[in-house]
Each structure stands twice: as structure tokens, then as C-alpha cells.
C-alpha positions as CSV (number, residue, x, y, z in Angstrom):
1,X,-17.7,-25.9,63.7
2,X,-20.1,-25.7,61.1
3,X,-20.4,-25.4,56.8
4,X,-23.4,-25.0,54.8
5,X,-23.8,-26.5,51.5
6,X,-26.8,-26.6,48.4
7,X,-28.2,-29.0,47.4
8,X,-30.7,-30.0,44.3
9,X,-33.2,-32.2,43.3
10,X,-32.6,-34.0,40.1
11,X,-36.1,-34.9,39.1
12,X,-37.8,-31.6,40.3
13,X,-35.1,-28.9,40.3
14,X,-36.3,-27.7,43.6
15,X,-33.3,-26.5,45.8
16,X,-32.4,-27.2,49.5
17,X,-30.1,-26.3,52.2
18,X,-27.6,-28.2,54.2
19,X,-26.2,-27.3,57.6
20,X,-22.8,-29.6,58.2
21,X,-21.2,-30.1,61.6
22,X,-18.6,-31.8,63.3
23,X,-20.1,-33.9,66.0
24,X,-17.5,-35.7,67.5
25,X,-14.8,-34.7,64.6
26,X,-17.3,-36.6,62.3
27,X,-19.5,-34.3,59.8
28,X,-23.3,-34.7,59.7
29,X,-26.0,-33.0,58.5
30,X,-27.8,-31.4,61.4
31,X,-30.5,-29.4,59.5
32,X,-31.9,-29.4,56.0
33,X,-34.5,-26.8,54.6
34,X,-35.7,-25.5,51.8
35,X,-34.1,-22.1,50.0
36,X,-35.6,-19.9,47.5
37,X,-33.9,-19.4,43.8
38,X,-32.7,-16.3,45.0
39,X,-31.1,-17.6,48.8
40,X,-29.4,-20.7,47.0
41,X,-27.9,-18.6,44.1
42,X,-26.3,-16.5,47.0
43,X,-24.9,-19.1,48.9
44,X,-21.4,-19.8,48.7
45,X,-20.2,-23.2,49.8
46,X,-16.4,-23.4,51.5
47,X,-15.5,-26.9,52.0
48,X,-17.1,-30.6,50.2
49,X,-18.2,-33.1,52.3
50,X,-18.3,-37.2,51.3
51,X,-21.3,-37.6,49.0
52,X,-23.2,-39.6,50.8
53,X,-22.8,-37.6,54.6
54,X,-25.4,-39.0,57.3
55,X,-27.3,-37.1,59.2
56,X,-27.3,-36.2,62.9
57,X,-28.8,-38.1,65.6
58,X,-31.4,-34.9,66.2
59,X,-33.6,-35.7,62.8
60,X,-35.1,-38.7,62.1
61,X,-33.6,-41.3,59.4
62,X,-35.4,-42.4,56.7
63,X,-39.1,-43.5,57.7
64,X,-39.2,-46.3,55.0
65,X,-35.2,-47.8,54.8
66,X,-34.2,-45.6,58.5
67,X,-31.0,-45.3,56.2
68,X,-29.3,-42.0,57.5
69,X,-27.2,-41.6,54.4
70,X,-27.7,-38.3,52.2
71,X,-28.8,-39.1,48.6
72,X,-28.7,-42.5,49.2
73,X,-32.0,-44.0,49.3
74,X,-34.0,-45.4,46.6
75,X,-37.0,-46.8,48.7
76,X,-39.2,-42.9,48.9
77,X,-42.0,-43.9,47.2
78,X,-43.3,-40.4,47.4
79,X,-40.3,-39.7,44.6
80,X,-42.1,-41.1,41.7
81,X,-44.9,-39.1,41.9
82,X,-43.2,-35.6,43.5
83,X,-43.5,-32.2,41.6
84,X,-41.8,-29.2,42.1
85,X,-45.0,-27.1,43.5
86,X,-45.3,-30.0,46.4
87,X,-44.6,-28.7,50.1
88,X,-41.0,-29.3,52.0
89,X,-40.4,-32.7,53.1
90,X,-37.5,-33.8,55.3
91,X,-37.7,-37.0,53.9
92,X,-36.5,-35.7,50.5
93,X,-32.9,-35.5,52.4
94,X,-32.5,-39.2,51.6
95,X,-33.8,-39.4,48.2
96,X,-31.6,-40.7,45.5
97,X,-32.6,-38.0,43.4
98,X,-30.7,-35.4,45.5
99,X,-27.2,-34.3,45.2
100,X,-25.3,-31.7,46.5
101,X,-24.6,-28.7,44.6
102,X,-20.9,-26.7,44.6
103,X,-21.8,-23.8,42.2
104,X,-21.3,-20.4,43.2
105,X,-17.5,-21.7,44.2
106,X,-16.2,-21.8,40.7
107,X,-13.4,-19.7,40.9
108,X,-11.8,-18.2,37.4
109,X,-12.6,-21.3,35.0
110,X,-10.9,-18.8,32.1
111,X,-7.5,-19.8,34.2
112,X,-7.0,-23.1,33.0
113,X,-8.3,-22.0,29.2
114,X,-5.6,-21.3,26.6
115,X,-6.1,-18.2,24.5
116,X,-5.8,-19.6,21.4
117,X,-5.2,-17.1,18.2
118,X,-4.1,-19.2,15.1
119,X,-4.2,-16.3,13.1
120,X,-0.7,-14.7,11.5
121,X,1.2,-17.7,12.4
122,X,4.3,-18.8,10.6
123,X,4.5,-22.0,8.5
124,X,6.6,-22.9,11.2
125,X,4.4,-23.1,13.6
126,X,2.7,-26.1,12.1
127,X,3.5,-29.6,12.1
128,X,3.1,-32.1,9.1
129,X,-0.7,-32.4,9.4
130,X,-1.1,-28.3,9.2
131,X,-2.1,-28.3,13.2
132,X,-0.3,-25.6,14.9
133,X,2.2,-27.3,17.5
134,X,2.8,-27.2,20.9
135,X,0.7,-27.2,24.2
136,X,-0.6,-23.4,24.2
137,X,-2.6,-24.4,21.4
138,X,-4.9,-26.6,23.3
139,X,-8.2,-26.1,25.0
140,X,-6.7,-26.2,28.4
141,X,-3.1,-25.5,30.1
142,X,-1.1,-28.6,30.8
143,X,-1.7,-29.4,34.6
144,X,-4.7,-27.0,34.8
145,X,-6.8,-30.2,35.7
146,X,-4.7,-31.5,38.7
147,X,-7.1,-33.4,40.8
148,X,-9.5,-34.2,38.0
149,X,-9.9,-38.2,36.8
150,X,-10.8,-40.3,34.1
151,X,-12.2,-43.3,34.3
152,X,-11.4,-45.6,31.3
153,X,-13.8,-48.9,30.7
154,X,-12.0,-50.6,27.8
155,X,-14.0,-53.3,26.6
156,X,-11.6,-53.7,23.4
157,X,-8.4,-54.5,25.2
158,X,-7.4,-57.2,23.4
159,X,-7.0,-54.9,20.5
160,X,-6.4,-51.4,21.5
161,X,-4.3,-50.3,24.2
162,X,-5.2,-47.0,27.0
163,X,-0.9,-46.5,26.7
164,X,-1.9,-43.4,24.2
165,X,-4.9,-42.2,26.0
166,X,-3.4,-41.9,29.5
167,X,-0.2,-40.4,28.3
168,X,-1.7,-37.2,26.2
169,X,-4.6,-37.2,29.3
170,X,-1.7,-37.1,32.1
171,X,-0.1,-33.8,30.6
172,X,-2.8,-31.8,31.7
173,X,-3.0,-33.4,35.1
174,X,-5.9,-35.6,34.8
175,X,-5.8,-39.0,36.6
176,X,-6.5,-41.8,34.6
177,X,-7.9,-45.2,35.9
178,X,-8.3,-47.9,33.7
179,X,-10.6,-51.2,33.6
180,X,-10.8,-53.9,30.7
181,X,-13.4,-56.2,30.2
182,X,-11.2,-59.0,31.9
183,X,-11.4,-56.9,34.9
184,X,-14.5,-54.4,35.1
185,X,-14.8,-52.8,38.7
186,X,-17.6,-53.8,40.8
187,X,-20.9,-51.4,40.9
188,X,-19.9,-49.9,44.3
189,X,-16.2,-49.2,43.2
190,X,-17.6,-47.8,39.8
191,X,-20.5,-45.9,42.1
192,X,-17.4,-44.8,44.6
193,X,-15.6,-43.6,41.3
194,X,-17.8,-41.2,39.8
195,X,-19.8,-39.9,42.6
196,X,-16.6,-37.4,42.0
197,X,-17.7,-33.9,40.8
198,X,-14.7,-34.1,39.3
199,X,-14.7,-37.6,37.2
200,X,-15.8,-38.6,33.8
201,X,-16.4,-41.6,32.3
202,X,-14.9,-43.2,29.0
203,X,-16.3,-46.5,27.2
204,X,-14.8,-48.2,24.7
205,X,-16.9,-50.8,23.1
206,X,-15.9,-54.2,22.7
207,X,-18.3,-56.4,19.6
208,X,-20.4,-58.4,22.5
209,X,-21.6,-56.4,25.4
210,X,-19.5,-57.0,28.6
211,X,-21.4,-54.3,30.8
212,X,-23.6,-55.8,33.0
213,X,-26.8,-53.7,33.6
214,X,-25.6,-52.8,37.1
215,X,-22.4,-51.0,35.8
216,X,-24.7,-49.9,32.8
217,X,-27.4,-48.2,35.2
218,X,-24.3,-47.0,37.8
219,X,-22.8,-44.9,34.2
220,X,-26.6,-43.3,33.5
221,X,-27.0,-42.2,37.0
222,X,-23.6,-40.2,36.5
223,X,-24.2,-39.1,33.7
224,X,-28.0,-37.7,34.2
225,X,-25.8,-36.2,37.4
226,X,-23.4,-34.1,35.1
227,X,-20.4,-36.2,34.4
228,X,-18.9,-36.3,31.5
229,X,-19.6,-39.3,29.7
230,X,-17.7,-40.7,26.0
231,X,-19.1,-43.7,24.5
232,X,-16.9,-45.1,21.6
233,X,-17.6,-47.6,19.0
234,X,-16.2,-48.5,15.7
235,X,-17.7,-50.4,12.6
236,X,-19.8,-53.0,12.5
237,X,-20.2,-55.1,15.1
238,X,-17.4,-53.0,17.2
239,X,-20.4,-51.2,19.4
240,X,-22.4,-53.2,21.8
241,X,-21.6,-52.1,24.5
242,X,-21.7,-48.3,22.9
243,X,-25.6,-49.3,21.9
244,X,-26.5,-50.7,25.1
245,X,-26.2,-47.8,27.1
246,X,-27.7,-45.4,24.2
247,X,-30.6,-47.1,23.7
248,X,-31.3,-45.9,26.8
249,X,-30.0,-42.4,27.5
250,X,-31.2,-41.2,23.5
251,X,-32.7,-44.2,22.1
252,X,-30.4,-44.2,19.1
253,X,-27.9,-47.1,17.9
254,X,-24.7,-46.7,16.2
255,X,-24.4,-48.9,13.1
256,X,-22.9,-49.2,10.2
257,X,-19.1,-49.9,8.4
258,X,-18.3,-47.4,7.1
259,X,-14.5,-46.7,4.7
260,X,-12.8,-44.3,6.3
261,X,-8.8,-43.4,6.8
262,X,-9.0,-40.3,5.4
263,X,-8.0,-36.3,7.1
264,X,-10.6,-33.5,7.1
265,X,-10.3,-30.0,7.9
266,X,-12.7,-27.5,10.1
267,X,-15.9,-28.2,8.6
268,X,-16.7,-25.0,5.5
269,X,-19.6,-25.3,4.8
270,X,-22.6,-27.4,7.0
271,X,-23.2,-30.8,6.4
272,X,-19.8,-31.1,4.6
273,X,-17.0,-33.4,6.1
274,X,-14.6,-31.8,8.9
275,X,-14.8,-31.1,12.6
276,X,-16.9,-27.6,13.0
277,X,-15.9,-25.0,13.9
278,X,-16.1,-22.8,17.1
279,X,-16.8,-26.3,19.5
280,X,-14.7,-25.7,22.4
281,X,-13.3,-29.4,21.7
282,X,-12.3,-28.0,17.7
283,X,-9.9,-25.3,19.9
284,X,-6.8,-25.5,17.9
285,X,-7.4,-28.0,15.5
286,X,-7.3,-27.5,11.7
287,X,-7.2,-30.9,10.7
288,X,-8.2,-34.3,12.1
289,X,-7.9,-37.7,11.2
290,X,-11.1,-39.7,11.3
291,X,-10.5,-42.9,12.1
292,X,-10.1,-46.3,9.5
293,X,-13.5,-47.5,9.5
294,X,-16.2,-46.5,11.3
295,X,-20.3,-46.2,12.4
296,X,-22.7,-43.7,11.8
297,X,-23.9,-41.7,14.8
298,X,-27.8,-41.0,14.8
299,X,-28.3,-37.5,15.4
300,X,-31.7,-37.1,17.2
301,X,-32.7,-36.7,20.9
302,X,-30.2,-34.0,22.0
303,X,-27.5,-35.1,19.9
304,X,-26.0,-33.3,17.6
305,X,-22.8,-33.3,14.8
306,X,-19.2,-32.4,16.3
307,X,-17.4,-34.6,13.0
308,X,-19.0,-35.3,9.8
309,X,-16.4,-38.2,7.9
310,X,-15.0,-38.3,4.7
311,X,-18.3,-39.7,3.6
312,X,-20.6,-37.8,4.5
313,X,-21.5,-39.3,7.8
314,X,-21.8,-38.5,11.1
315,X,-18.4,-40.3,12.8
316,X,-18.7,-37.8,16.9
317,X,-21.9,-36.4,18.2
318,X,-22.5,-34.3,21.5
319,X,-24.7,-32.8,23.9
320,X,-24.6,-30.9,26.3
321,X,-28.6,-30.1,26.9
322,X,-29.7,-30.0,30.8
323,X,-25.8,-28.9,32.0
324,X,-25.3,-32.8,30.7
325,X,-21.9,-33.5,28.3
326,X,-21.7,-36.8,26.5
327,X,-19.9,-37.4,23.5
328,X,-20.1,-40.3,21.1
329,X,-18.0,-41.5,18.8
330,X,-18.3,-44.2,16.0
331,X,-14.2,-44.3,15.2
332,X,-12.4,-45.3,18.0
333,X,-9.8,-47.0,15.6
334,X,-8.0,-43.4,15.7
335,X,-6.9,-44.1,19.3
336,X,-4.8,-47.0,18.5
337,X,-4.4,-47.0,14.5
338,X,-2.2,-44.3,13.2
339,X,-2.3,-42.5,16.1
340,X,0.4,-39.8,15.0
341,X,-2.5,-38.9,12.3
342,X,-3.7,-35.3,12.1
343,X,-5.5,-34.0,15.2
344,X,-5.8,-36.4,17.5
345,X,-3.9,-35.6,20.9
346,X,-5.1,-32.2,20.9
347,X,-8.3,-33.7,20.1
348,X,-8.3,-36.1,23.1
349,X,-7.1,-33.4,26.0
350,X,-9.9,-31.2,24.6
351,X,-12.4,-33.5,25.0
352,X,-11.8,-34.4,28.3
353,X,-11.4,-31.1,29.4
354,X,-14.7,-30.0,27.7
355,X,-16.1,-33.3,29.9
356,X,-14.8,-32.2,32.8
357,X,-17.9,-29.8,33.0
358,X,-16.8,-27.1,34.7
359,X,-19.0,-25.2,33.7
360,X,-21.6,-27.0,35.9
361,X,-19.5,-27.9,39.2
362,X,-16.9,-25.3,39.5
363,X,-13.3,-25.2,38.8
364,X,-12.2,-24.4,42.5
365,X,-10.8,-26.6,44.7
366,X,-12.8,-26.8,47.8
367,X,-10.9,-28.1,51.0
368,X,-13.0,-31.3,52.8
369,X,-15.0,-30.5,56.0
């Protein structure tokens, strides 16, 4: 029995071939070549396989490491110097830059997307904050992302609780795991974790960094890779762990104490305060609470507004350049103070769903090999 898969290289976009089979009722890569734009794009992968697959006994290991596993090797010194017009190498097979690619089996993402129309709507249809209720008014249906996870790092646990998070996150099917800074997972659990297509990350900052640069560089990796990533902070001195992984994916730090505690609407005009408009994550929100104090987000690198504060400050930045999706936030007070404020569960499932990237890997299913 055999599969065939894609796969891509992060560094120089060029795109590969994978032939998967069973030897022995254990899958293995038993053939890897180069495809054209036009062959990968037409391929159609059926089943997933474990990220990091081996490869058969007919091809060679790797000739530095003779590590067998697929995208596992950091030891190809030919990678820090490869381009995309360089010839077909085998070798690439083991390169940590690779990863294996599930478009073209993305199935009807608009399934899981409410149609949201908030137009002609009775007064009531709204709740106390003027936010239409009830779930059809969020990004996503509730259960649509069954199979999906979120990982939670919650470096602020002696303060804020995940209780909130994991309850409006659960309604629309998402696993949540959850870590504090008493009890961080190890870089191979982490590594394990999000080397899911289908797992985002979440950190909440604690005022001292507890990240050590293992977990720090295992969070980069994924998120250069296409998972979702939220980095929250809070006011002064609430967002060292926030800075120390910013510094190095946009080299930007939040800062900053800023009076907040106050509810603004869809943004009207640009620059003002208010959420703007027409963001999948602003789907069905009319106003949002944004947080008691809070840091300013830098916008520069990539990053760009999502919620201007009461003050005229940038309080949730995004981007989404190179089919990447980060958001970071400088409130995260609004998670565990006031949390019936304006906005905020609908707020929370949109952004995870938005994180989810589905977009980049595919919304369908696929059965393992």
C-alpha cells in the first residue's frame, strides 16, 4: 500500500514529493523527488503521516547525523547556504527546514464559517453591551473545530486563571492544554505538541521571563511553520516573556502602562479607538472591552493594528504575512478582569479560529497512513 504526500522547503520554497509505504505495517518514505509548481499544486494528498516519518532502508540516511527521520535534522550544513535555483538533493529529505505540505485537501473551509448579517436586527437581539447574542453570530460554528488544540503557556497563573479561556474555546470544539510557569512542558513535549497542523500556541506573560530559550526557540520554529501564535502581555512590567520572544520574531517590545477599562466600538474612522472593521476576528462584534491597563504594541515589521484603546494606542496587533498568523496583545487583564465586559467571548473563539490557519493547512480531516 502506498500514499504520496508534498512537501516544502521553508527557507527556499522549493517543493518535493514524497512516496509513503507500508513496509512491514510501518510507513516510510521510500522515494522523494523533486515536483514542478504546476505537479505539486495538482497533487492531492489522502491520508497524514507522523511528522517526523523515516525513511526506507533502500535510500541512504543522512550522510552527516545517518538520522533517518524526515525533517529532523539540523546538522546539513549545505542548508545555510542553499537557494532555490540549486540542483535536487536527496539529502534535503532530512533537513529541518522541510515540512510536509496538506494543501490541496482543504475541503469546504466556508463550512465551519457563520454567515454573519447584523443588519435589520431587533433590539432584542442584543445583549447589554450592544453585541448581537448567541453563537451564529460568531466567526465559526460551535464544534466546527473538533480535533483542533490549543496550547496555553500561562506564565501569570498566580493571578489569572485559563477557567474562562478553556470554557468559551471548548464550545467550538477546540482542545485546550494548559501549562503554568510552575509546570512548563519540556522542549520535546512542547516540539511533540505543535508539530500538529492543527495546533496553536497561546502565551501569557508573566513580569520575569520564565521561558527558557529552548521552549522560546521550539514556539519560533512553529510559528515561522504556520501555527498560530498569541503573545499576551499587560502593563508595565507584565510582558517579559511577551518581549522575549518578539524581539526576535519582529524586533519590537511591548511597553508601557497605559489607563484603560474603558468599551470601544468598530473602529469609524482610522487611527481612532475601536476594533476595525471587516478583520475576520471583528466578525460579530460591535463593541469590545479593552482591557484595565495595558502596553502599547509597536506596529512595524509585519505587524499591523487589530485594536486601537481608549487612548489612542495600539492595545492587539497581527500578521498574517508569509501564510504566518500571530497576534499580540498588550491587555490581557480582559481575560480574567471583568470578563462579562463587552466583546470578549466572541472575541476569544474568533481569534482562535482565525489562528487555526486554515487557510494554509486545510480544514479536512485526513485519515493517518
Amino acid at each position: 500500500m502506498k500514499t504520496f504526500l508534498k512537501a516544502v522547503c521553508r527557507k527556499t520554497g522549493k517543493k518535493f514529493g514524497l512516496e509513503v509505504e507500508k513496509i512491514s505495517g510501518v510507513p516510510v518514505i521510500t522515494n522523494f523527488v523533486d515536483l514542478s509548481e504546476d505537479a505539486f499544486n495538482m497533487l492531492e494528498p489522502q491520508y497524514s503521516v507522523d511528522p517526523h516519518i523515516e525513511t526506507g532502508r533502500n535510500l541512504i540516511p543522512c550522510k552527516y547525523c545517518r538520522s533517518r527521520k524526515f525533517g529532523n535534522c539540523s546538522c546539513n550544513k549545505k542548508k545555510k547556504s542553499c537557494s532555490a535555483s540549486d540542483r535536487y538533493d536527496f539529502q534535503c529529505v532530512y533537513c529541518d527546514e522541510m515540512e510536509i505540505d496538506y494543501s490541496g485537501a482543504k475541503g469546504d473551509t466556508g463550512s465551519i464559517y457563520n454567515k454573519v448579517n447584523l443588519t435589520n436586527l431587533p433590539a432584542s437581539a442584543f445583549d447589554k453591551h450592544g453585541n448581537p447574542q448567541g453563537d451564529q453570530f460568531d466567526l465559526a460554528k460551535d464544534g466546527s473545530l473538533k480535533g483542533y488544540r490549543v496550547v496555553i503557556l500561562n506564565c501569570c497563573s498566580q493571578y489569572l486563571t485559563t477557567d474562562f479561556s478553556i470554557r468559551v474555546l471548548r464550545k467550538k470544539g477546540f482542545e485546550v492544554v494548559v501549562y503554568t510557569e510552575k509546570n512548563l512542558p519540556s522542549e520535546q513535549t512542547l516540539k511533540g505538541l505543535l508539530n500538529d497542523n492543527k495546533t496553536q500556541c497561546w502565551l501569557i506573560s508573566g513580569h520575569r521571563v520564565n521561558l527558557p530559550n529552548s521552549l522560546i526557540n521550539v514556539i519560533i520554529d512553529a510559528y515561522k511553520a504556520g501555527h498560530g501564535l498569541y503573545i499576551w502581555g499587560d502593563n508595565d512590567p507584565w510582558y517579559a516573556d511577551a518581549n522575549a520572544i518578539l524581539e526576535r520574531t519582529h524586533g519590537i517590545k511591548l511597553y508601557g502602562d497605559i489607563p484603560g477599562a474603558m468599551v470601544v466600538s468598530i473602529q469609524s474612522r482610522a487611527g481612532g479607538p475601536g476594533i476595525i472593521a471587516n478583520h475576520p476576528i471583528s466578525t460579530g462584534i460591535i463593541n469590545f472591552y479593552e482591557g484595565v491597563t495595558v502596553s502599547v504594541v509597536p506596529c512595524k515589521n509585519g505587524l499591523r493594528a487589530l485594536v486601537y484603546g481608549s487612548a489612542g494606542n495600539i492595545v492587539t496587533a497581527y500578521d498574517d504575512s508569509n501564510k504566518t498568523r500571530l497576534l499580540v496583545d498588550g491587555g490581557f487583564t480582559r481575560l480574567y478582569v471583568d470578563t462579562d465586559k463587552a466583546g470578549t467571548d466572541r472575541y476569544v473563539v474568533n481569534a482562535a479560529v482565525w489562528l487555526a490557519n486554515l487557510e494554509r493547512f486545510g480544514y479536512r480531516s485526513l485519515p493517518k497512513f
